[in-house]
GUVO-263452 format. One line per field, with one value per atom (N, C-alpha, C): residue in one letter; atom name; x negated, z negated, y. Coordinates in steps of 0.001 Angstrom, whole numbers. Atoms other than C-alpha are relative to their C-alpha. Layout:
<lomis>
residuo: c(A;...);
atomo: c(CA;...);
c1: c(X;...);
c3: c(Z;...);
c2: c(Y;...);
</lomis>
This chain:
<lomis>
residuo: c(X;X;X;X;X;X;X;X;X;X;X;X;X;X;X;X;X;X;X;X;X;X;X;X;X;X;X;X;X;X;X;X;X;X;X;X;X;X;X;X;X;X;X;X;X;X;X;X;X;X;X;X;X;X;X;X;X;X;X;X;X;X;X;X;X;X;X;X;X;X;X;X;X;X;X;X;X;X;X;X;X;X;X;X;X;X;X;X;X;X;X;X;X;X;X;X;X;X;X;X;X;X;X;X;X;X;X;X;X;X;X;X;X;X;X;X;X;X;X;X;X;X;X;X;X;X;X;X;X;X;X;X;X;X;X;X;X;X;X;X;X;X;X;X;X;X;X;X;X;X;X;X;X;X;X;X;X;X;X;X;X;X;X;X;X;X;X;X;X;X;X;X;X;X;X;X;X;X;X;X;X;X;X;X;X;X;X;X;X;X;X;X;X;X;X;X;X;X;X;X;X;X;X;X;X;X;X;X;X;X;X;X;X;X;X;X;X;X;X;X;X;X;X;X;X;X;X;X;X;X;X;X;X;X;X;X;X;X;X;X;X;X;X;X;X;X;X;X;X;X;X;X;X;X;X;X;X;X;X;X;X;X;X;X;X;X;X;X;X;X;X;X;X;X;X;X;X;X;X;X;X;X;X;X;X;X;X;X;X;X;X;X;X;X;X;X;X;X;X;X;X;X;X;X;X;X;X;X;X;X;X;X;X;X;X;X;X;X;X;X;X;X;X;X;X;X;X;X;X;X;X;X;X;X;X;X;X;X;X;X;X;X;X;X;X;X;X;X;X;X;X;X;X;X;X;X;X;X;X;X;X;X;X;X;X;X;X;X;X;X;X;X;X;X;X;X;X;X;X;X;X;X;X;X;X;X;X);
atomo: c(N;CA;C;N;CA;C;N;CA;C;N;CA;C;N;CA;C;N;CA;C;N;CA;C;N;CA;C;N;CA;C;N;CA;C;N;CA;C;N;CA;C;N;CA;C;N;CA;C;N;CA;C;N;CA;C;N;CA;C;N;CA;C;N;CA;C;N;CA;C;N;CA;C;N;CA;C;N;CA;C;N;CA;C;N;CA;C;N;CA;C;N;CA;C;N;CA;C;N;CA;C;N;CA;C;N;CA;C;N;CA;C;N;CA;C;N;CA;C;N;CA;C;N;CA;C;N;CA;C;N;CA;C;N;CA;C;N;CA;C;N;CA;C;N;CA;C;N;CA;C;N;CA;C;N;CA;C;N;CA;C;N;CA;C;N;CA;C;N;CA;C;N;CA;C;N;CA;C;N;CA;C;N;CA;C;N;CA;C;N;CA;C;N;CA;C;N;CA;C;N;CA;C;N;CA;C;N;CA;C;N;CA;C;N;CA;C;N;CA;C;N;CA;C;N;CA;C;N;CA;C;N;CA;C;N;CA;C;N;CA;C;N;CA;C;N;CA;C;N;CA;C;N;CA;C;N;CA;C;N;CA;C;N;CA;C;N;CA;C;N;CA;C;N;CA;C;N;CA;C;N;CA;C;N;CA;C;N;CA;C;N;CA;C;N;CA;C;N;CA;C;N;CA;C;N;CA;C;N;CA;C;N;CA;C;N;CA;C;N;CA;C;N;CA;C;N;CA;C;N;CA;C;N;CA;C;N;CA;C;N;CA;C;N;CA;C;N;CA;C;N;CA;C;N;CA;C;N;CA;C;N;CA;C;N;CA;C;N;CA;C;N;CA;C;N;CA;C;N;CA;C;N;CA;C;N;CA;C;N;CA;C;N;CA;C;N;CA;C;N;CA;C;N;CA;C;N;CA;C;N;CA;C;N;CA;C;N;CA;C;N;CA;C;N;CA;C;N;CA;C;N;CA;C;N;CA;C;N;CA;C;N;CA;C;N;CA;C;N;CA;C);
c1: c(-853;0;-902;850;-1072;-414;-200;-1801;1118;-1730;1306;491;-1526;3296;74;-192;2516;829;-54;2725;1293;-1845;6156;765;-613;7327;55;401;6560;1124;-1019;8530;1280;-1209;11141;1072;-723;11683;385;-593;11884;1511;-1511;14595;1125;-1304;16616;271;-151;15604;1168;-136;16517;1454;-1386;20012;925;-1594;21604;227;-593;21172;1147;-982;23079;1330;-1366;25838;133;53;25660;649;-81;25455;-228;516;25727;-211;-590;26947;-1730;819;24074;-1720;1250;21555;372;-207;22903;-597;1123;21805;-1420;1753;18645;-1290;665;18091;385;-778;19489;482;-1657;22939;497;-966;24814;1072;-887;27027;1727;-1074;30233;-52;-37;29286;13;28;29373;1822;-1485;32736;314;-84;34311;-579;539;33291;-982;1627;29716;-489;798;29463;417;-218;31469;-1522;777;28738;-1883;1278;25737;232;253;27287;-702;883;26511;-1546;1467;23074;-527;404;22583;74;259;23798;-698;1227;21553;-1454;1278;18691;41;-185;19681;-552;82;20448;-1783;1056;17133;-1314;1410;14802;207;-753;16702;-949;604;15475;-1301;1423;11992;-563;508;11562;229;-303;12892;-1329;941;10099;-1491;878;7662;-1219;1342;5149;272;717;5545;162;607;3493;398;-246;4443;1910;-1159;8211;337;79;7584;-798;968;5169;1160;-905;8297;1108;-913;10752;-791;843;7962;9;465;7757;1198;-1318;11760;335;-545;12024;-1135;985;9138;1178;-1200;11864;1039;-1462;14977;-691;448;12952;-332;584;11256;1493;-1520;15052;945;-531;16079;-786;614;13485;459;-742;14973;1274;-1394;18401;-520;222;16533;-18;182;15531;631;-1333;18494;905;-960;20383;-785;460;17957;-329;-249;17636;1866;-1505;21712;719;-411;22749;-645;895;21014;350;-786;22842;-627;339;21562;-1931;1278;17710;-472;535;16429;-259;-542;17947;-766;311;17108;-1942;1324;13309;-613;445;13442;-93;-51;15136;-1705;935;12059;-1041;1606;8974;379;62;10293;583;-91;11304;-1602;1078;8104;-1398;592;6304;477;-736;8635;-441;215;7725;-1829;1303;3950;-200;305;4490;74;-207;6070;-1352;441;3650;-1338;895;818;252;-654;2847;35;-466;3086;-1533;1321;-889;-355;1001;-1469;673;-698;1185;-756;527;-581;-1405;1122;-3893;102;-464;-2280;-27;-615;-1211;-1356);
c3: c(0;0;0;394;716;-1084;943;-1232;-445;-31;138;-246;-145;254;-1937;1789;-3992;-407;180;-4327;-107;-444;-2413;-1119;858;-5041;-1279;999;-7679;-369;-160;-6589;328;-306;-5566;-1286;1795;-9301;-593;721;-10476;578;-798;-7752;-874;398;-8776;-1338;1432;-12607;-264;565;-13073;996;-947;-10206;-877;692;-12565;-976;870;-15435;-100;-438;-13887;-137;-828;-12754;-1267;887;-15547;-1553;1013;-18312;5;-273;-17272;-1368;1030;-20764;-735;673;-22475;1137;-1127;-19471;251;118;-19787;-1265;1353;-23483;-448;48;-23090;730;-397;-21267;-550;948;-23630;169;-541;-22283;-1611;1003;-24826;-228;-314;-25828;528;-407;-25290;1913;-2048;-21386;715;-518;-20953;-236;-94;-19722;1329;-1116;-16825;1637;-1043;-13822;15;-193;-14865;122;-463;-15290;1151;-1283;-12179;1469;-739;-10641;-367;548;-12467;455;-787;-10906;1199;-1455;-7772;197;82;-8533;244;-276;-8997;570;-1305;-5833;880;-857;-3966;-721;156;-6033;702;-566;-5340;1254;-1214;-1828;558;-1081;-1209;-553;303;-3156;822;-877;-1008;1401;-1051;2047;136;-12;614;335;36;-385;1870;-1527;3398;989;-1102;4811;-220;644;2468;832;-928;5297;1454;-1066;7862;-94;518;7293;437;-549;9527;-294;549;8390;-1684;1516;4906;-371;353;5220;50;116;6516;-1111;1277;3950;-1510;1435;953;98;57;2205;-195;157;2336;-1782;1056;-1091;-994;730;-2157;190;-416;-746;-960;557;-2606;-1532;1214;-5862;-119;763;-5590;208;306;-4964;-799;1601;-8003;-1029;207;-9345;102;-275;-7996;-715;710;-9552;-1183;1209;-12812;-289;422;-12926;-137;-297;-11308;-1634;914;-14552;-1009;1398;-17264;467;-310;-15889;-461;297;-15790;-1340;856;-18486;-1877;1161;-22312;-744;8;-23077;755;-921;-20216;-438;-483;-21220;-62;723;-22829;1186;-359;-20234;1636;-1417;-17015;10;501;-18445;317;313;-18479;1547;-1220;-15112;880;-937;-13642;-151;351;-15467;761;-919;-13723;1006;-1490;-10686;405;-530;-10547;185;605;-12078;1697;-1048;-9240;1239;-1201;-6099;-22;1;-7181;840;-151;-6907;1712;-1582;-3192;580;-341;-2468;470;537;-3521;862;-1248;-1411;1543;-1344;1505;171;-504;1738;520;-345;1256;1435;-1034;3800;1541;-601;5884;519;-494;5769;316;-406;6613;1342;-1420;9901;1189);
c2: c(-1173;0;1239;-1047;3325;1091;-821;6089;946;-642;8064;-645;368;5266;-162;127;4647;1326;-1507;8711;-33;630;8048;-192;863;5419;659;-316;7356;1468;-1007;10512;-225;419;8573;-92;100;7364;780;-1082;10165;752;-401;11637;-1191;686;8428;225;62;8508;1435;-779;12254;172;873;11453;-545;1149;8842;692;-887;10849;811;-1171;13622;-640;413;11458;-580;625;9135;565;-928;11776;1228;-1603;15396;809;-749;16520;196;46;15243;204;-836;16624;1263;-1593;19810;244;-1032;20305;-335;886;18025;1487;-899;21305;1257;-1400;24127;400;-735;24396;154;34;25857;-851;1146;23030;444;-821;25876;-147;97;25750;-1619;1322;22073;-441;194;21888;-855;1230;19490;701;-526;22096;-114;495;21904;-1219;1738;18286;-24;237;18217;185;-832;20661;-1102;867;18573;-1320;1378;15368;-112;-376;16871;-134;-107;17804;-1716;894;14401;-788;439;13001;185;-9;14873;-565;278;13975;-1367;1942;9931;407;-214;11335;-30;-269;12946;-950;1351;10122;-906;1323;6935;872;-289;9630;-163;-153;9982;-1471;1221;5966;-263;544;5163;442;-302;7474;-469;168;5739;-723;344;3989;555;-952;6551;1615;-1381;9510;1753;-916;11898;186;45;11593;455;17;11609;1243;-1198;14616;1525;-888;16171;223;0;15298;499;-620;16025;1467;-927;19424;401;-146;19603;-197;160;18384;836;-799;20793;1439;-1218;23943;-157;-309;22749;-297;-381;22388;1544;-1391;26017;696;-403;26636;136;-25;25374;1073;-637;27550;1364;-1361;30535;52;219;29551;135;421;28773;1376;-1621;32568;540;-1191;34142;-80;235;32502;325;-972;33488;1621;-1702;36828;878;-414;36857;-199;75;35326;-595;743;35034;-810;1632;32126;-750;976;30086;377;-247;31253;-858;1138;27996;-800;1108;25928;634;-501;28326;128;159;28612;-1749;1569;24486;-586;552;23733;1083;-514;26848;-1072;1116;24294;-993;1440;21130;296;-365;22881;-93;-400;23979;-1545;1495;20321;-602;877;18613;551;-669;21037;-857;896;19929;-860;1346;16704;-210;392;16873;677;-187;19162;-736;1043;16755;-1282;1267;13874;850;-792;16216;-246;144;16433;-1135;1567;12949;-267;500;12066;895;-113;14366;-646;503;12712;-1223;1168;9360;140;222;10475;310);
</lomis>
């Protein structure tokens, strides 16, 4: 196995790990991240189930592109965008609201942790090809 394709496997887990959670248990992944427990109401888990379909969604895409490089270099760099995206959200909401700071402070660090990682898979996958 290569080095991308491990890298791959590795980021994948996590897409699915931090995915089921969501879906699984939004309530208690909302204050794991310093949602005020007052804002964990059925629209947000609704909205946090989501989140974690696309994560499934876009790990299942990543693992699939996992032994070819030039595919996977593209999707790492895609899933490097909608993390520094989340990132941007993480701000917009501790900037907006000081209630959400704990939690918008938490999702920016593992936006930012998570963009890494693709980024980091995006190289390798580049030097594969």
């Amino acid at each position: 196995m290569s080095a991308s394709s491990t890298y791959a496997t590795i980021m994948t887990a996590e897409r699915l790990l931090v995915g089921a959670a969501a879906m699984a248990a939004p309530g208690a992944l909302l204050t794991g991240f310093g949602a005020p427990t007052e804002l964990d109401t059925p629209a947000v888990r609704y909205t946090t189930r989501l989140f974690g379909v696309r994560n499934i969604a876009m790990g299942l895409q990543v693992w699939s592109a996992r032994d070819d490089p030039a595919r996977l270099r593209s999707l790492a760099g895609q899933n490097a965008v909608v993390e520094l995206t989340d990132l941007v959200a993480g701000a917009a909401v501790t900037a907006s609201d000081e209630r959400m700071r704990t939690s918008g402070i938490a999702v920016m660090v593992t936006s930012l942790a998570v963009a890494s990682g693709f980024l980091g898979l995006r190289a390798l996958a580049s030097r594969a090809t």
